[in-house]
DRENDO-1510 file (C-alpha; in Angstrom, 1 decimal, always signed):
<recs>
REC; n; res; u; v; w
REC; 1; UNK; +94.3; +103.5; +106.7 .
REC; 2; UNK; +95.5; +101.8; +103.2 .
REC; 3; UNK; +93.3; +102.3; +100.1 .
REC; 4; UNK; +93.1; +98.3; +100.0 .
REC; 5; UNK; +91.8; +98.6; +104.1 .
REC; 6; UNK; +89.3; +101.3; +103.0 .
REC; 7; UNK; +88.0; +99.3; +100.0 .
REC; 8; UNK; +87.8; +96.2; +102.1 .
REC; 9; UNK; +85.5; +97.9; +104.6 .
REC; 10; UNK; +82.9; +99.7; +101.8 .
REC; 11; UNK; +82.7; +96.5; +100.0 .
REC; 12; UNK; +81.5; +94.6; +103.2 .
REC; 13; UNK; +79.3; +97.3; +103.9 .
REC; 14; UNK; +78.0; +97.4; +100.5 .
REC; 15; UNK; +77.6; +93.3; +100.4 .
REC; 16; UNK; +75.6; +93.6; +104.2 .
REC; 17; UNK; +73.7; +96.4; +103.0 .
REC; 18; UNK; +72.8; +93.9; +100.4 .
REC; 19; UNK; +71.8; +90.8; +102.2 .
REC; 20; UNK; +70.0; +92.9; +104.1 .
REC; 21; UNK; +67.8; +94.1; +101.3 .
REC; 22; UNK; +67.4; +90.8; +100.1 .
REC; 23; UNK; +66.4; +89.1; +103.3 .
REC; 24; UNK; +64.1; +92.0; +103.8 .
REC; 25; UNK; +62.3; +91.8; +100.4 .
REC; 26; UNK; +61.8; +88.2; +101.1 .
REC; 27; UNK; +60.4; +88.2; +104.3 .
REC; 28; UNK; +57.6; +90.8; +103.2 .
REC; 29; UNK; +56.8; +88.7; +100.0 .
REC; 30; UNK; +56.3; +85.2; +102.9 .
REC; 31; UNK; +54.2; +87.6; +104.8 .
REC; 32; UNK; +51.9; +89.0; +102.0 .
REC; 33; UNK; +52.1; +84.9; +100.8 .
REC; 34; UNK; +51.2; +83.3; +103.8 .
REC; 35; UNK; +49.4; +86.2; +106.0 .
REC; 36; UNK; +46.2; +84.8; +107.4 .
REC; 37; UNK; +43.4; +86.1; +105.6 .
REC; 38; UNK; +40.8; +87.5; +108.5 .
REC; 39; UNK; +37.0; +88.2; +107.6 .
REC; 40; UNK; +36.1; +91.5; +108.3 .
REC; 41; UNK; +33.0; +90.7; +110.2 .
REC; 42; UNK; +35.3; +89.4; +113.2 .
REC; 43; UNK; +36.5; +92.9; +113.2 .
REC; 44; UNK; +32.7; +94.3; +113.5 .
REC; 45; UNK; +31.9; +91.5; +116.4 .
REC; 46; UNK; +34.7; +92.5; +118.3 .
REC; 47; UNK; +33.9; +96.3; +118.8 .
REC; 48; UNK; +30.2; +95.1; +119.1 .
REC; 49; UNK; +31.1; +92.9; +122.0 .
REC; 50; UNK; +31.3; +94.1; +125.0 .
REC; 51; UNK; +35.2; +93.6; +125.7 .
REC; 52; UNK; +34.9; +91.8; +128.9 .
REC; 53; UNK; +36.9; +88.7; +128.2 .
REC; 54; UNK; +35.1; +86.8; +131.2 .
REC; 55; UNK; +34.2; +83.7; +129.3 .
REC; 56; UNK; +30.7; +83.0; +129.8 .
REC; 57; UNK; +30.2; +82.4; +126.2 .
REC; 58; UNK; +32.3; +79.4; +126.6 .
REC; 59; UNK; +35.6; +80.8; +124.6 .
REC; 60; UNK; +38.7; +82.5; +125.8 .
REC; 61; UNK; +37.8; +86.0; +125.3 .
REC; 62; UNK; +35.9; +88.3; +123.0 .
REC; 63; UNK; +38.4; +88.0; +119.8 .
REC; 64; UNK; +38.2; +83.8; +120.4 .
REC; 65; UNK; +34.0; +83.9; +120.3 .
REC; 66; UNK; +34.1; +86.2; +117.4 .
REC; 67; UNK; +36.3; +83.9; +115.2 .
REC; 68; UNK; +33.8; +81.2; +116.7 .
REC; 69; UNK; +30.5; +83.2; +115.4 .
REC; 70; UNK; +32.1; +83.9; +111.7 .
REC; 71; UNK; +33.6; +80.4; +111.2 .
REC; 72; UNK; +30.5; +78.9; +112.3 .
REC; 73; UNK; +31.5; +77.1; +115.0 .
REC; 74; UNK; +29.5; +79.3; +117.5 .
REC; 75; UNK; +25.5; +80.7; +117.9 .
REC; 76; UNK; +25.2; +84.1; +117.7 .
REC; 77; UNK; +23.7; +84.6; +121.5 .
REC; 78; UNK; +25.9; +83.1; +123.7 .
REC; 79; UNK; +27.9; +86.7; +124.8 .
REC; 80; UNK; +26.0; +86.3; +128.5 .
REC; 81; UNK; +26.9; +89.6; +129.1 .
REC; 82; UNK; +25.5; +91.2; +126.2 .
REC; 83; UNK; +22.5; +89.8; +126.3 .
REC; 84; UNK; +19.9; +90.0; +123.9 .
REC; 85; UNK; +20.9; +93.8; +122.7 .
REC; 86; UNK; +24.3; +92.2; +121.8 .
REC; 87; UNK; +23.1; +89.2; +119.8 .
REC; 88; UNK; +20.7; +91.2; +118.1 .
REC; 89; UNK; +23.4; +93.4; +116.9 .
REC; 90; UNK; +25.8; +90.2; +116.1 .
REC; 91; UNK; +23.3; +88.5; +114.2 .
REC; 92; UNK; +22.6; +91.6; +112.2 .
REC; 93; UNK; +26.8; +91.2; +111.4 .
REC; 94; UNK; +26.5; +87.7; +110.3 .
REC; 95; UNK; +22.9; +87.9; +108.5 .
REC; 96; UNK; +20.8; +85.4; +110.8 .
REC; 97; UNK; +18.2; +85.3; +113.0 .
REC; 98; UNK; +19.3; +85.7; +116.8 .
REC; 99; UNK; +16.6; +83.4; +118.1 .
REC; 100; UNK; +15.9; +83.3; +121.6 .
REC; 101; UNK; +18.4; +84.5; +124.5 .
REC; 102; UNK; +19.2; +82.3; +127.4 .
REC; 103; UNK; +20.0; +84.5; +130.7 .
REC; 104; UNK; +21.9; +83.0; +133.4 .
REC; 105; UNK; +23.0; +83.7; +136.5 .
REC; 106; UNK; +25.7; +82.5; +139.2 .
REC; 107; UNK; +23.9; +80.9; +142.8 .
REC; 108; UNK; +26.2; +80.1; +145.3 .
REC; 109; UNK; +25.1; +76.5; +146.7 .
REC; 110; UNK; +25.7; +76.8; +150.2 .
REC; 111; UNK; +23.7; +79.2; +153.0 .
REC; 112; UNK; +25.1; +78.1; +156.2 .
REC; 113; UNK; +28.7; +78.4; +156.3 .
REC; 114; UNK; +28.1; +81.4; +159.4 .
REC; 115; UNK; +26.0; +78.7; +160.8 .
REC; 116; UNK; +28.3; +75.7; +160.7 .
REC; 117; UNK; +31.4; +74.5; +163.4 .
REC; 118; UNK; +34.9; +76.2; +163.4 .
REC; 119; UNK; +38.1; +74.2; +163.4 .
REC; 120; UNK; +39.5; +77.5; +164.2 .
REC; 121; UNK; +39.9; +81.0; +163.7 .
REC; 122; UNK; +41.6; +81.8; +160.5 .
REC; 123; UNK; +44.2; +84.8; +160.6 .
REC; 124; UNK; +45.4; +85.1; +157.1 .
REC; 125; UNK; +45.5; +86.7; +153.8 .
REC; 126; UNK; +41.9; +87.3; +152.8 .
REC; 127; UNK; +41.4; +85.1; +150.2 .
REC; 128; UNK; +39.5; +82.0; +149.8 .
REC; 129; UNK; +42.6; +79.7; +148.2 .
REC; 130; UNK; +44.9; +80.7; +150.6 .
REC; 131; UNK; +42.8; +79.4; +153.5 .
REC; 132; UNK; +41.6; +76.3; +151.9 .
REC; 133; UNK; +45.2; +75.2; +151.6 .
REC; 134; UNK; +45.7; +76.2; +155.5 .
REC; 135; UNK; +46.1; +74.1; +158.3 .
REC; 136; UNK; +43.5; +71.2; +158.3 .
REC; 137; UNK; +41.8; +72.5; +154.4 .
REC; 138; UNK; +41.0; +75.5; +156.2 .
REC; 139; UNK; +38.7; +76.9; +159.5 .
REC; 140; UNK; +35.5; +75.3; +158.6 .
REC; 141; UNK; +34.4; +71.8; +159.9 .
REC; 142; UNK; +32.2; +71.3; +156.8 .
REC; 143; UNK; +34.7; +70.5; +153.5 .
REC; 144; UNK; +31.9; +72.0; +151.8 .
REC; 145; UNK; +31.3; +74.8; +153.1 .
REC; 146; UNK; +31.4; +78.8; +151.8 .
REC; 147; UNK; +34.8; +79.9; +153.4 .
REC; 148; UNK; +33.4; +83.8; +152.7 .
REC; 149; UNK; +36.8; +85.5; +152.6 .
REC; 150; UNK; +35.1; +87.1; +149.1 .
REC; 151; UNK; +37.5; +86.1; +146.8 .
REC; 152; UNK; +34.8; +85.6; +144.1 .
REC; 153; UNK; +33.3; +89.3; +145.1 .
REC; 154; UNK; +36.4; +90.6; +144.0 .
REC; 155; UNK; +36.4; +88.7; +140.8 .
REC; 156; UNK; +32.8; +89.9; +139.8 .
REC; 157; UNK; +33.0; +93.1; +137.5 .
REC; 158; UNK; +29.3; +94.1; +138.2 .
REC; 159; UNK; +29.7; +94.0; +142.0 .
REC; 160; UNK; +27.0; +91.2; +142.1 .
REC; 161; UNK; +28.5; +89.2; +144.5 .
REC; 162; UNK; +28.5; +90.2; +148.7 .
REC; 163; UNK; +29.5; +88.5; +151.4 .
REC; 164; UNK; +26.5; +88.3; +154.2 .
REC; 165; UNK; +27.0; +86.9; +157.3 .
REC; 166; UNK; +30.4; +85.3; +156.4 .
REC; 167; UNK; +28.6; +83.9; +153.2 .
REC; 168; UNK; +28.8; +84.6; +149.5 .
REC; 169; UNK; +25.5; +85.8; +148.2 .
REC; 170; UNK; +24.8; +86.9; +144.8 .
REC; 171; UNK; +22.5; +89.8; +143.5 .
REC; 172; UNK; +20.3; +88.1; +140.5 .
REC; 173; UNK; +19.6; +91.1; +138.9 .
REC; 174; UNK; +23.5; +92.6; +138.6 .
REC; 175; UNK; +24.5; +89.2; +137.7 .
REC; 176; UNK; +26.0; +89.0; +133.6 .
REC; 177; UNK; +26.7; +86.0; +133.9 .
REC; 178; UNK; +29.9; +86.3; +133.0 .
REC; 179; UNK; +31.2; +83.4; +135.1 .
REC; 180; UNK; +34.1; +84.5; +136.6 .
REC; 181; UNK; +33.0; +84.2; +140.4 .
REC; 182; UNK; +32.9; +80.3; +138.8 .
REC; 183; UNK; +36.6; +79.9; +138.0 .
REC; 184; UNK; +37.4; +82.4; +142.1 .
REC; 185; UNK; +35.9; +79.7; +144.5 .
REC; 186; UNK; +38.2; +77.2; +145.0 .
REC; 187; UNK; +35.3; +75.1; +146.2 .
REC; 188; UNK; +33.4; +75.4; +143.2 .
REC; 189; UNK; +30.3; +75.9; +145.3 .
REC; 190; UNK; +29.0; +78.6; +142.4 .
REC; 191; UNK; +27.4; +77.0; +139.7 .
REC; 192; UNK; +25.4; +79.1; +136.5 .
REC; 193; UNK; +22.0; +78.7; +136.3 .
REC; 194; UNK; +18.5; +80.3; +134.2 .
REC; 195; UNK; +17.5; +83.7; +135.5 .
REC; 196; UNK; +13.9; +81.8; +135.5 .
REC; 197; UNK; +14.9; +79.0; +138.1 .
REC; 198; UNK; +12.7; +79.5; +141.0 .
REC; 199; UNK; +13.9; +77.1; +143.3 .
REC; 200; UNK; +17.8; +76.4; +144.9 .
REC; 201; UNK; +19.5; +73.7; +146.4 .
REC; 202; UNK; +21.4; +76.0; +149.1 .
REC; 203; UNK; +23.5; +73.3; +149.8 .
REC; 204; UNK; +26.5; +71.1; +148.0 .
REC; 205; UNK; +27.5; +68.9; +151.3 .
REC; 206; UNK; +27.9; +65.1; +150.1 .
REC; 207; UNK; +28.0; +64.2; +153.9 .
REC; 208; UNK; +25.5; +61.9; +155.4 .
REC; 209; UNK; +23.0; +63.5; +157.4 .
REC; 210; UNK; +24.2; +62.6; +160.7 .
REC; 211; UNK; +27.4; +64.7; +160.1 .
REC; 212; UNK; +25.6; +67.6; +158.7 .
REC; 213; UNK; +23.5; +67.9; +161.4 .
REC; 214; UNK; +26.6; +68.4; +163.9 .
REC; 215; UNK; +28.3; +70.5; +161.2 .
REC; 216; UNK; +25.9; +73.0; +160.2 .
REC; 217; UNK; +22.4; +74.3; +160.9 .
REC; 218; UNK; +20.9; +74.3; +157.8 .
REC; 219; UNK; +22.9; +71.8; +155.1 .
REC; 220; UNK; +20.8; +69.0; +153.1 .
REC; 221; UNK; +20.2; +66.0; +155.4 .
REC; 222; UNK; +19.2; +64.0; +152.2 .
REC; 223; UNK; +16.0; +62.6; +153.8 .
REC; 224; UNK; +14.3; +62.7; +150.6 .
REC; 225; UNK; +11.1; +65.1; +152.3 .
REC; 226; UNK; +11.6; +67.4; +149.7 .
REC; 227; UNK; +11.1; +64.8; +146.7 .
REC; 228; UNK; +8.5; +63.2; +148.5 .
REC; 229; UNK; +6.6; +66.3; +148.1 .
REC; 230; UNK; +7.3; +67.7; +144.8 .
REC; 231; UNK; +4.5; +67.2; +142.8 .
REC; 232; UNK; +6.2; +67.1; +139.5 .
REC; 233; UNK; +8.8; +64.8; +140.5 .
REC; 234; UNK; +11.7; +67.3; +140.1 .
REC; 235; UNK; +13.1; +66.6; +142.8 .
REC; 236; UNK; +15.7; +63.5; +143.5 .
REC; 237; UNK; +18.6; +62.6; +145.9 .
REC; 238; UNK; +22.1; +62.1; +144.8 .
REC; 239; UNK; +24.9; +61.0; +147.1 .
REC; 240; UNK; +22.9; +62.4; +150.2 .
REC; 241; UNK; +22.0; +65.8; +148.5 .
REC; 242; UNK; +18.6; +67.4; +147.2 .
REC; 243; UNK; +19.0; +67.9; +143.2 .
REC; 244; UNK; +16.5; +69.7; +141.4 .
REC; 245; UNK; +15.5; +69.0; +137.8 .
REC; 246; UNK; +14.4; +72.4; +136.0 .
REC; 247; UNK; +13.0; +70.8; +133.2 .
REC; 248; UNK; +10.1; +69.2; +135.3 .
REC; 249; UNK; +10.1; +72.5; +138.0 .
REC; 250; UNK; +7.1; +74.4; +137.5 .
REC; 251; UNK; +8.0; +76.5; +140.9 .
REC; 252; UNK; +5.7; +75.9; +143.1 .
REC; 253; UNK; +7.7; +76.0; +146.3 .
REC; 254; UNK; +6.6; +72.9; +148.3 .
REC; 255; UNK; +10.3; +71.7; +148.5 .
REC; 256; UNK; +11.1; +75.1; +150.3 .
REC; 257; UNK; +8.1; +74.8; +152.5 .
REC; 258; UNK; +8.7; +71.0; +153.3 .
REC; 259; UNK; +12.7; +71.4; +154.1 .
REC; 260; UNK; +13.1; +71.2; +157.4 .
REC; 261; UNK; +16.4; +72.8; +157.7 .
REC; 262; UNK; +15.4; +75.7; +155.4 .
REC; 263; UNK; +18.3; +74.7; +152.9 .
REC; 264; UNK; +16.1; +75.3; +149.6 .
REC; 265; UNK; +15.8; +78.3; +148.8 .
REC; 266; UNK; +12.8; +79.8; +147.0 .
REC; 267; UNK; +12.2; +82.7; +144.3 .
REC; 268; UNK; +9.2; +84.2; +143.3 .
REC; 269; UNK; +8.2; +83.2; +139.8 .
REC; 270; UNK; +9.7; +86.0; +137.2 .
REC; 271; UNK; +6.8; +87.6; +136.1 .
REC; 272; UNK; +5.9; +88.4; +139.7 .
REC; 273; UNK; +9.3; +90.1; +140.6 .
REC; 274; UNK; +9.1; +92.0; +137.3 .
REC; 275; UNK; +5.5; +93.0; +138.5 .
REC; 276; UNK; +6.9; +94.3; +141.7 .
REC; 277; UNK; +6.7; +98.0; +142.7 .
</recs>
């Protein structure tokens, strides 16, 4: 190798070795000029919450609702699966007051799905998806029925949700709320609702009542007995199904006791089941 070769070759090595410390300078002044400024309270929030990422709070994980609660755009007590210890300790963060806490709880709006007609037997991965995209929208005659393969017992993290009797059943006081059996029923037959509700609507058939009387044993017939009979008027029918409104339910169970085909289901006030040996 010439002395002009070996020249050439430490020059371009001295002019890369260069660019390179330029570039690099200049990237770490952009990122010191334009690095996003966090608050250190989302830090705090974050370790308080619980980590669960479920999205019962209504954002997409714990770092999202955290962002929410110190930018304002979110209360303090929506983490469902805190509860109140966890909005107590987030409001402590933030320097407010936590207010009341709003329990809910997942209720799975159908009881008869082991009751109701076949199409077929289903032989098949066990998951509720996959047989609702089967042959026929899967085994059951009932479109609206609980297929009970337990794909949204396998979703729940507190083990709250069984399947009994080919139906999905839910255990009110594991429940977090977290939601996620919500998003694994491809039916969306789960729905949230307060830990104080008293009375359920087992049922989410839209049928008329001459087809849900051949299809199942104990779906809403829409016949209106249950309204008739609510005192407070919380009771109405919607396209051929019983719908209750909580906000005028004082649970007194006369729609349980008047539904013929044991579709409404009915839960001892709260106080009482705290009060329960």
């Amino acid at each position: 190798m010439t002395g002009n070769e070996t020249f050439t070759i430490v020059a371009a090595l001295i002019a890369i070795g260069g660019l390179g410390a330029l570039f690099g300078g200049a990237l770490s002044a952009a990122s010191k000029k334009f690095a996003v400024q966090t608050d250190e309270r989302e830090d705090a929030i974050i370790k308080i919450l619980p980590g669960a990422n479920c999205g019962g709070c209504g954002f997409q994980g714990c770092a999202a609702y955290a962002h929410a609660v110190v930018s304002g755009a979110a209360e303090v007590s929506l983490c469902t699966v805190g509860g109140a210890e966890i909005a107590q300790e987030i409001a402590e963060v933030m320097g407010v007051t936590a207010g009341d806490v709003r329990r809910i709880v997942a209720y799975v709006r159908c009881t008869g799905a082991a009751d109701s007609e076949r199409k077929y037997d289903y032989i098949g991965l066990e998951d509720c998806f996959s047989a609702l995209n089967s042959i026929g929208g899967g085994p059951l005659e009932c479109r609206f029925g609980c297929i009970g393969l337990g794909s949204c017992a396998r979703a729940c993290p507190y083990d709250a949700v069984t399947i009994e009797s080919g139906v999905a059943r839910v255990n009110r006081e594991l429940c977090k709320g977290c939601s996620k059996c919500v998003t694994a029923c491809p039916k969306r037959l789960i729905t949230m609702m307060d830990y104080g509700a008293k009375s359920f609507v087992g049922c989410s058939s839209r049928s008329k009542g001459a087809v849900v009387r051949k299809l199942c044993g104990t779906g809403c017939l829409g016949d209106g007995l249950c309204a008739k009979n609510c005192p407070g008027g919380a009771i109405s029918i919607v396209d051929n199904l019983a719908v209750i409104d909580y906000s005028k339910c004082d649970g007194c169970g006369k729609c349980a006791e008047k539904c013929i085909r044991n579709c409404i289901e009915f839960a001892p006030p709260v106080s009482r089941v705290n009060l329960l040996p």
